[in-house]
Steps between C-alpha positions, in 0.01 A plus 500: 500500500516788197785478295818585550673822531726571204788657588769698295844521751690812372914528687811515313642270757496158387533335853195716621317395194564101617415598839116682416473247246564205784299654742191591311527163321438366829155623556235321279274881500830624281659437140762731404469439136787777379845627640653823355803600546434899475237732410480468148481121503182534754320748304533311199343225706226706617444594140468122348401327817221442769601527904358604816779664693791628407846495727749799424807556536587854532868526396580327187692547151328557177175642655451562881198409705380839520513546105367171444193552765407812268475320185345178644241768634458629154445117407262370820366802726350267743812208485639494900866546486683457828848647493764259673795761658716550749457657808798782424432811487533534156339184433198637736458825282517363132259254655261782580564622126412224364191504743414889323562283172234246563603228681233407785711403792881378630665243687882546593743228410654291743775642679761385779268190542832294580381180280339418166222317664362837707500656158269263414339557827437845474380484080229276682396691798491878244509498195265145420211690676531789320512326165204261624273831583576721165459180312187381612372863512600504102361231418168609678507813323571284127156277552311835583570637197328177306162533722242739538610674818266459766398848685641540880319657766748730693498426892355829637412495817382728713766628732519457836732728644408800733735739300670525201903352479764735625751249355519226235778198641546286152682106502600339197751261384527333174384630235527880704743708287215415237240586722592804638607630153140467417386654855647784604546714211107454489495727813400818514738773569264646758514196672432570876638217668850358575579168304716244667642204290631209567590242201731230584839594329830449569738837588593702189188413357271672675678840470514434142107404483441873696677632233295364216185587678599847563571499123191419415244630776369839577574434860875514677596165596790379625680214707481591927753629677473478870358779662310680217139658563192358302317745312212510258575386154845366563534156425782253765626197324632228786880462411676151461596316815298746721152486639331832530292616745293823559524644860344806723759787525346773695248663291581313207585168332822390327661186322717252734729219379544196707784253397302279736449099367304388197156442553357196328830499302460856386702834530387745443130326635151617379385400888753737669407773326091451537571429858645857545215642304226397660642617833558832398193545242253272645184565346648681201694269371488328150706199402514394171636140438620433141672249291733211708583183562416407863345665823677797560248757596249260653531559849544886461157489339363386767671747724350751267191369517502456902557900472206547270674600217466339164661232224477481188683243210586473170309212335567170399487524156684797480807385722776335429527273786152497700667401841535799718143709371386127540602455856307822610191430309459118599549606879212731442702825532452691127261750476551441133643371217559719241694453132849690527351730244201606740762520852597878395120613467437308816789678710385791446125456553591337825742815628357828301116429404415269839321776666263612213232239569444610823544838411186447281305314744555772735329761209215300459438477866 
């Protein structure tokens, strides 16, 4: 087993503290070696200290989490802090400050859960994964940097689709906001494709994540609203409690919600929306499966595939939690699996330069 996970728990609340520190204790993959109180007290932890995940607060005295997130960035650029907040409103958006600030990814605080012990419950079913998958990743990343890094071979292969992607369909779950920070800002603004996204979020979030991507990309993006065309370059983020679903209007396609069940536990689900894709794209469809914890995805990749479109994931050593891109590779599904740094490149050789081999072959004919 590799070592431990040091863990520095950062809430101004003293019985949430007791109630990480119980509840991490529990698991034998977790230490949490330090508990501040605010900010200040966790950068000055960061500064003297060793740990592999930080928890955050985000509203505190003395320093806040967003504040402190800066400076322990200034510290550690690679450290994972997870920020620990509510699911408010205005919990929701200082937790997407604090994401602009640095921190890597989120997990809301127990709310209405009617009983101490499904607090517990729920620290165990979110946020232990999410420390478990930055943690491990960090440490990964510490041992690299004491070895001679071995060269990777990229997975290129050739593609097999009969035409380039009309649309790109993206799942991802923890470790997303991350993610598709990195993403799409790195595509172009001549992008000729829709993008459709779902990452498994809670409401609020998700129109707060559209916000920060908007921020930060040369492309529009934004959270659906039922009822709204697709159009090239625009970029659809799934919202919070909703699936979303692409249908045929006439001569052209638009965004549905469907306040339908979970599937496989999730809502909005990565399934749903491939489903809908590759019934209304077939052959030009592109999925691209990223960071997650569990299957999500799976069996719309195969739809996908049925359709003859194509699948592509992020890597495991570049992912957070290797369960969903794993899902779709092990059942034989991926077309690909690329570093997140390469998925950008690979988007948009796979929708705008798909045709130029041919087109050569056809010259030299």
């Amino acid at each position: 087993m590799s070592n431990p996970l040091r863990i520095l728990v950062t809430d101004d609340s003293i019985v949430l503290r007791r109630v990480l520190g119980m509840t991490l204790g529990e698991d034998p993959e977790l230490e949490v070696v330090h508990a501040a109180s605010n900010g200040r007290e966790a950068v000055d932890a960061v500064a003297t200290q060793q740990f592999d995940v930080v928890i955050m607060d985000v509203e505190m005295p003395v320093m806040d989490g967003i504040e402190a997130t800066a400076e322990i960035r200034q510290l550690n650029a690679d450290l994972p802090i997870v920020m620990f907040s509510s699911v408010t409103s205005a919990g929701a958006d200082a937790t997407f400050r604090a994401l602009t600030a640095g921190a890597n990814d989120y997990v809301p605080k127990p709310s209405r859960v009617g009983h101490v012990t499904n607090a517990f419950q729920q620290i165990r079913d979110e946020l232990l994964p999410k420390i478990k998958g930055w943690g491990r990743r960090y440490q990964r990343l510490r041992s690299e940097t004491k070895t001679t890094p071995v060269a990777r071979k990229p997975q290129r292969p050739s593609f097999r689709a009969k035409h380039p992607a009309d649309v790109i369909a993206i799942g991802v779950s923890t470790g997303g906001p991350d993610a598709l920070a990195k993403l799409i800002p790195a595509l172009p603004n001549d992008l000729r494709v829709p993008v459709l996204i779902v990452q498994h979020m809670p409401p609020v979030f998700t129109e707060l994540l559209a916000k920060r991507l908007d921020a930060m990309s040369p492309l529009s993006v934004k959270e659906a609203a039922a009822g709204e065309s697709i159009h090239p370059g625009g970029v659809w983020i799934a919202p919070g409690g909703q699936h979303m679903v692409v249908r045929n209007q006439g001569a052209h396609l638009q965004v549905e919600l469907d306040d339908g069940p979970p599937v496989q536990s999730c809502k909005p689900a990565v399934n749903v929306l491939f489903d809908s894709v590759a019934e209304c794209y077939g052959d030009r469809a592109l999925a691209v499966v990223l960071t997650g914890m569990g299957r999500d995805g799976c069996d719309g990749a195969h739809r996908i595939r049925d359709a003859g479109g194509q699948v592509i994931v992020q890597d495991e050593h570049t992912s957070v939690v290797w369960g969903m891109p794993a899902a779709v590779a092990n059942a034989g599904l991926a077309d690909g699996q690329f570093p997140l740094d390469e998925i950008g490149a690979e988007i948009v050789q796979r929708t705008h330069a798909a045709k130029a081999p041919r087109t050569l072959q056809t010259q030299s004919s």
